[in-house]
C-alpha positions as CSV (number, residue, x, y, z in Angstrom):
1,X,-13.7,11.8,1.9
2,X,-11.1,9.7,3.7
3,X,-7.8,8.9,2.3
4,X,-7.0,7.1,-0.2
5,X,-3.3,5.5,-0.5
6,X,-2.1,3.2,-4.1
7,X,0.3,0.8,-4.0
8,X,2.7,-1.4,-5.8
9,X,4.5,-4.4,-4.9
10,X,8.2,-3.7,-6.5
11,X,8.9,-7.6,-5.5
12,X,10.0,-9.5,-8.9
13,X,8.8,-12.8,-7.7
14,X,5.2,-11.1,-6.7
15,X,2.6,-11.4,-9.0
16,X,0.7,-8.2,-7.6
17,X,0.5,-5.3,-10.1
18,X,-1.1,-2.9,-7.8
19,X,-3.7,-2.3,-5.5
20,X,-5.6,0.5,-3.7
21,X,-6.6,0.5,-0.3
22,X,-9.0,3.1,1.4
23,X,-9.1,4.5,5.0
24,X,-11.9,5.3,7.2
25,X,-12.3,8.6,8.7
26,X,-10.0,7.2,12.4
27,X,-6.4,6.2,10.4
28,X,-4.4,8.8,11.1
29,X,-2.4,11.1,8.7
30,X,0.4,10.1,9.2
31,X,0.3,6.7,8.3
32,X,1.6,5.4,5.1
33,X,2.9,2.5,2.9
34,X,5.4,1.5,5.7
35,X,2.9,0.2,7.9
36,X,1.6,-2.5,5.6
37,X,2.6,-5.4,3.9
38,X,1.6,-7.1,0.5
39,X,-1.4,-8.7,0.6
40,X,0.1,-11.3,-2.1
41,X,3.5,-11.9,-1.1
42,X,3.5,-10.5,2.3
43,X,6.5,-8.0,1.6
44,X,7.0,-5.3,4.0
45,X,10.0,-3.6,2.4
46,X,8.4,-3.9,-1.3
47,X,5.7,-1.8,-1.4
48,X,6.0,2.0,-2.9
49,X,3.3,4.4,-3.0
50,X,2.0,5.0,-6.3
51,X,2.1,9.0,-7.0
52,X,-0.7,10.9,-9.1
């Protein structure tokens, strides 16, 4: 099953809550919430992986 990562946008001014995105099979395992940015507010230094 590929990868999975959740994330929140820890922006005060963003009206994300959350969101979840899924990998295929070719990301590789090393990449994480650093490589992306909110899809709401565009934040690049906002976004923490959720933990569960």
């Amino acid at each position: 099953m590929p990868a999975t990562l959740e994330v929140k946008c820890t922006d005060s001014d963003c009206e994300m809550d959350m969101f979840e995105m899924h990998y295929t099979y070719d990301m590789p395992d090393d990449v994480g919430v650093e490589e992306f940015a909110c899809p709401y507010c565009r934040g690049t230094d906002c976004l923490e992986a959720i933990e569960l």
